[in-house]
N, C-alpha and C positions, 0 to 999 in steps of 0.2 A: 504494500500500500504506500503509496506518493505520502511524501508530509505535505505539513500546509506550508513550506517554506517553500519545497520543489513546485508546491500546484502556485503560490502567488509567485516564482519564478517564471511560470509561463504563460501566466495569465498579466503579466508587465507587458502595457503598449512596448517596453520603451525597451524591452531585451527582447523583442522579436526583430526578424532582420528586414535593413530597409526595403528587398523586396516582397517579402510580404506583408508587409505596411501598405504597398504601390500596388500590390494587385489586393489585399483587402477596399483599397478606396476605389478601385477599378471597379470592386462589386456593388460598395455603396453609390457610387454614381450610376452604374446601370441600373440600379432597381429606382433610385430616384425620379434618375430621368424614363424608365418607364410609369412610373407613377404621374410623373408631371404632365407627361405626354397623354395619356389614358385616360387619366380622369380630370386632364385642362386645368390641373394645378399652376397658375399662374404665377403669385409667387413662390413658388419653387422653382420653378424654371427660372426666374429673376434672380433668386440667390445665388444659382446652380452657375448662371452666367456671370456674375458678378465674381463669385469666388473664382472660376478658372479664368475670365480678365484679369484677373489682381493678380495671380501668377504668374501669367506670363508678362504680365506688366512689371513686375518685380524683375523678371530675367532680363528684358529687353533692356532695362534700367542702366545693366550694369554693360551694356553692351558694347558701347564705343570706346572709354576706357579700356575695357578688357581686355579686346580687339587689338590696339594699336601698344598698349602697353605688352603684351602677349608674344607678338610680332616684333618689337622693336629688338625688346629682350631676347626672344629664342634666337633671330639673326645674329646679334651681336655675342651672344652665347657660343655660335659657332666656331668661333677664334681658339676655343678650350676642345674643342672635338678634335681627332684627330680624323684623317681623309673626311677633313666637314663637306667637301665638293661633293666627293665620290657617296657619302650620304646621301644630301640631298639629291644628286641626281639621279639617285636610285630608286627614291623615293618618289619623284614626281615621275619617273618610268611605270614603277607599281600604279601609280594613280593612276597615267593614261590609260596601261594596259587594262586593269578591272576593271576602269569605265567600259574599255572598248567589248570586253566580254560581257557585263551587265547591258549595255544597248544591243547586242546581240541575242539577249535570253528577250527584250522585250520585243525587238522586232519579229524573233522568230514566234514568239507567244500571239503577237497583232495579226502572224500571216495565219498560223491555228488558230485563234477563236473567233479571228472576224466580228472584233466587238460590234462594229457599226453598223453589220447587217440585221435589218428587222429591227433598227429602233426607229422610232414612231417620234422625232425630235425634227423642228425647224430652227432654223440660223431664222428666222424672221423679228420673234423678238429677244432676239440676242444679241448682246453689245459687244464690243471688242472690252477689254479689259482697261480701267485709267492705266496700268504699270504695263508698261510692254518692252520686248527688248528685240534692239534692233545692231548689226554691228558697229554701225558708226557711232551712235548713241552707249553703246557698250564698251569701244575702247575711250573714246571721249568724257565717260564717265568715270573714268579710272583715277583722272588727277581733277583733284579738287580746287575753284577759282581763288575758296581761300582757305584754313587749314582753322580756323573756326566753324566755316560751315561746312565742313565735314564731320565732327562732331555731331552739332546740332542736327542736323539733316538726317543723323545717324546711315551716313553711306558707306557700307561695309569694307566694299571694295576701294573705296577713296583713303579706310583708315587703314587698311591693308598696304595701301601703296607709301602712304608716309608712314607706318611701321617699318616697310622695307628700308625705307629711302635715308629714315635717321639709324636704323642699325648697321646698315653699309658705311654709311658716314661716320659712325659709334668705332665702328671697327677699322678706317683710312685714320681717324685721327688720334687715338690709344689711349695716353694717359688722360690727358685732357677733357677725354668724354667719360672718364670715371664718376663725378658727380650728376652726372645726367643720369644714363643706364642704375646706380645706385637708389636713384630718387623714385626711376622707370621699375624698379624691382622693387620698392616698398609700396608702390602705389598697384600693382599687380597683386602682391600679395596680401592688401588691405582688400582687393575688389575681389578676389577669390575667395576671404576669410567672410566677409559679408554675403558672398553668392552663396556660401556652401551652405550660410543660414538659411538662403530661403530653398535650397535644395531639401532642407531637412522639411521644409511643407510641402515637399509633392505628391504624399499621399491625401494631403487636403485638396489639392492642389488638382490631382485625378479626379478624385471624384466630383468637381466640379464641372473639369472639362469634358471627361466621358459623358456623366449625367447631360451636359448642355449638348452635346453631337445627339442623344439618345434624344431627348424632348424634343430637339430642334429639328431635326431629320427623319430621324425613324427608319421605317423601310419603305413607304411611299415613295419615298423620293428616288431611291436608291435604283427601285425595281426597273423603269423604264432605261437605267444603265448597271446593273445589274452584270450582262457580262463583260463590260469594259472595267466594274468595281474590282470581278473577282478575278480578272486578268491582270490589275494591276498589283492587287495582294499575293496573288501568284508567283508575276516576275521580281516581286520583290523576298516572298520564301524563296523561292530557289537560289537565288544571289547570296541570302543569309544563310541557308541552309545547306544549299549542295554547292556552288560554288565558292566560298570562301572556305567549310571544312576542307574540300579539298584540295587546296591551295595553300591552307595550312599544315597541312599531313604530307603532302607531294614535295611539295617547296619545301617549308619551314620544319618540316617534321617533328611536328608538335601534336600533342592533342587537340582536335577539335573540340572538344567534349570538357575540357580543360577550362579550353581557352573560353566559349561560353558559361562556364560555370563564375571564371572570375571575371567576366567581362557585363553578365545580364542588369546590373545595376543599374549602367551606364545605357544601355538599351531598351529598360524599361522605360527611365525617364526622359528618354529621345523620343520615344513612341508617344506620351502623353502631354508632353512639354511642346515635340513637332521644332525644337530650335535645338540644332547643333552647337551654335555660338552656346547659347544658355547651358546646355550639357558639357562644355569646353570642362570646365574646369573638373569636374568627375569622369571625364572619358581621360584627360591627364594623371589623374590619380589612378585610374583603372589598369594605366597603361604602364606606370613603371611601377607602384608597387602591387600591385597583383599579376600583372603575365612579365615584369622583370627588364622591359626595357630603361635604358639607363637613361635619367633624367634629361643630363646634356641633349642628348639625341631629340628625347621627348619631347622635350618642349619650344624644338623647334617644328617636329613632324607631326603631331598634334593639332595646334593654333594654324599651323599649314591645313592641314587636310579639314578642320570647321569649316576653313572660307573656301573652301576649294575642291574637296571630296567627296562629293554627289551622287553615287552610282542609286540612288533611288530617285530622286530630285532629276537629274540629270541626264540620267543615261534611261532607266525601265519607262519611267513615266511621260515623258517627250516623245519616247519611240510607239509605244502604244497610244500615244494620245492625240499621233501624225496621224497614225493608220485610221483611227476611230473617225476624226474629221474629214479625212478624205474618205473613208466611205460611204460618210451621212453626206455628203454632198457630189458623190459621183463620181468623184475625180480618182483616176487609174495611177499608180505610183509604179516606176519602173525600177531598174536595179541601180539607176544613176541617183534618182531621190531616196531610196534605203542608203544607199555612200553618204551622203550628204546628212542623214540623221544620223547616223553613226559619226560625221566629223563633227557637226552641231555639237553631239553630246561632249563629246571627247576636248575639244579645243574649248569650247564654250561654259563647259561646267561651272567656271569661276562666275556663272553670270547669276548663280542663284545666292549666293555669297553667306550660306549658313544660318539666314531668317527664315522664318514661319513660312510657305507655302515655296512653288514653284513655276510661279507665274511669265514671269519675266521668262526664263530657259523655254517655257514652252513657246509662249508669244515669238520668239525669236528663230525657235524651229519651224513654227507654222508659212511665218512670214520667208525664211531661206528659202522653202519648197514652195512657196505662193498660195497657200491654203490663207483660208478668211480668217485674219483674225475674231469674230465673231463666234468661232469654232469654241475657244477656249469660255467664251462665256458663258455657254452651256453647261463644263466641267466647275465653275467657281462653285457652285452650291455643295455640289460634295469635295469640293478641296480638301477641306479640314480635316474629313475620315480618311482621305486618302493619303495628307500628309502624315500620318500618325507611323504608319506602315516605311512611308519613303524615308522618313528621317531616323526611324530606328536602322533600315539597311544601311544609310548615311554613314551613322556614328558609328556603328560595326563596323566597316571598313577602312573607319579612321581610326579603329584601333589594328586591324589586321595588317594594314602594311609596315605599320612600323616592326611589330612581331617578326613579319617574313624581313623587312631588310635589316633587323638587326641579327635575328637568328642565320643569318647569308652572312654578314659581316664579324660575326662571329663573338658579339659583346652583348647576346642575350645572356641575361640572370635566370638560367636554367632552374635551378635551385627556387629563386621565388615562383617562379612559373609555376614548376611542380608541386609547389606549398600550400597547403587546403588555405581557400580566403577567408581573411579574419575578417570579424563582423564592422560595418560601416561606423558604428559606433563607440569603434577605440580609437584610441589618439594616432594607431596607425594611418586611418585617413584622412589628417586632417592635413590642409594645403602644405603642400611640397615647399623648402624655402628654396628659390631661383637661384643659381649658384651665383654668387656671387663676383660682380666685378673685380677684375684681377688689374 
């Protein structure tokens, strides 16, 4: 017989593990928001909305800061790596490459299921989307007119490019940029030590947003795209599931099973959060001390692949979401317009830049291959459920390539890898300090 010491040990919120904190609220928002929806609980549904606003409002918060401070740091950080080049170029190789095989699983998936055949949908009163992305508009938006309003504007990519711009300079000019990158690593480590507070409300945090997808949506809506939904959950399991295990096992020869076990934390709250930025700072944590990559490396290839490592964003959900508008509007795609989605995803990924949805990447596919932007306007209603899925493959793969290119370069922490992961809750996890400027 259990004591009552062992029974109130397990009946403690607060020593069960954070994910199943994230999927208890996952349960309390589905039956919420079935209830809200059912019986037209209004405010419930107003709470339901209000609470998962205020979270991801809390993420997005720390966004620009984190972004450029992240960035600044991990580049200037690389002067302390050894072959830092042959890293990094390895790593944005891995990126291309699994983009190019995730926009493969999605096109081959678009030419099986033929989502667009037999749906019953008009471009009539369908709008093109306000955010679109176009290439001149896309590389033109990379540098920003003034380096305040990129901040404020909160443009991902623009804080991306002067993170680049001052850690290259951080690193031409030496001692002298020591007070800078010092200042740039206490200000990172203050927005992560504050982020990872509001990380510890994602279980609130779920069940507000599930519950509001569930009240808001339902399956009405879902049904008349129905096989385009389960094609795109589809190509995004199999990416998660069968292509990256065995890429881990082939390549990296590691455990898949492993590596998921210490990695699911970080993919739960990608799935419910829907913002890789926002998951930044626990897919970092995830990555060196639970599968054992070494910080230096980390936290350059990390904060890289948030703003940049899209195989569900990018690569499954563009590819399927060409084929879908070209069928509801008749138009025949040949093997020159499948190349062209395939370079779309692959070159262009940085255009979803690790926020909430994947609008812009698509707008920007649609328009390469000449489909109506109005196409996409169709898709905005179930966005939300459908980023939930894309952004969990996201941040999995932003943790798998650094695994394969460190375990290739041979300065994986084998040892932590293979060490059962200790619970979110000890000082184990709590934010990594930046190495320090040398």
């Amino acid at each position: 017989m259990s004591s009552p010491i062992s029974r109130a040990r397990v009946l403690n919120p607060a020593r069960w593990s954070f994910g199943v904190q994230i999927l208890l609220g996952l349960v309390v928002g589905i039956v919420a928001g079935f209830i809200a929806r059912t019986w037209d609980v209004v405010w419930l549904t107003s709470t339901l909305k209000q609470v998962g606003g205020l979270f991801v409002q809390l993420l997005k918060l720390a966004v620009p800061p984190l972004v450029f401070t992240a960035v600044l740091v991990s580049v200037a950080g690389l002067r302390h790596v050894t072959n830092a080049a042959r890293l990094a170029g390895r790593t944005l190789l891995w990126f291309l490459g699994t983009s190019l095989i995730a926009v493969a699983v999605g096109i081959a998936l678009g030419l099986i299921t033929n989502p667009g055949h037999g749906v019953n949908l008009s471009l009539t009163g369908a709008t093109a989307p306000d955010t679109k992305g176009g290439w001149t508009d896309f590389l033109t938006g990379i540098i920003p007119t003034n380096v305040v309003g990129a901040f404020t504007g909160g443009n991902v990519l623009q804080l991306v490019f002067l993170g680049l711009v001052f850690g290259v300079a951080a690193i031409k000019l030496g001692e002298a940029a020591k007070p800078v990158l010092t200042l740039a690593e206490s200000v990172l480590q203050l927005v992560q030590k504050a982020l990872w507070w509001v990380i510890r409300l994602a279980p609130i945090g779920t069940a507000g947003l599930i519950g509001k997808a569930v009240a808001t949506y339902g399956w009405d809506l879902l049904r008349p795209l129905a096989t385009f939904t389960v094609a795109v959950y589809a190509g995004c399991l199999i990416v998660l599931l069968v292509v990256y295990p065995v890429l881990l096992r082939v390549v990296g020869g590691v455990s898949p099973i492993r590596f998921y076990a210490k990695a699911w934390p970080a993919i739960e709250l990608a799935f419910v959060s829907r913002s890789s930025i926002g998951t930044m700072p626990l897919t970092q944590r995830m990555t060196t001390e639970r599968l054992g990559v070494p910080g230096e490396y980390a936290s350059f290839a990390v904060p890289f692949g948030a703003t940049t490592k899209m195989d569900g964003c990018a690569a499954v959900y563009p590819a399927l979401a060409a084929i879908f508008v070209a069928q509801i509007t008749g138009t025949e795609l040949g093997i020159r317009d499948y190349l062209l989605i395939a370079f779309v995803s692959v070159v262009g990924s940085a255009a979803t830049a690790g926020l909430t949805g994947a609008i812009v990447m698509l707008t920007l596919t649609l328009s390469t291959l000449g489909l109506p932007l109005a196409g996409a306007g169709l898709l905005l209603a179930i966005d939300p459920i459908l980023d939930m899925i894309r952004t969990a493959t996201n941040v999995a793969g932003q943790m798998v390539v650094p695994v394969l290119v460190a375990r290739r370069e041979g300065i994986l922490d084998q040892e932590a890898f293979d060490r059962p992961p200790a619970s979110l809750t000890t000082r184990e996890t709590e934010p990594q300090a930046v190495p320090a400027a040398a």
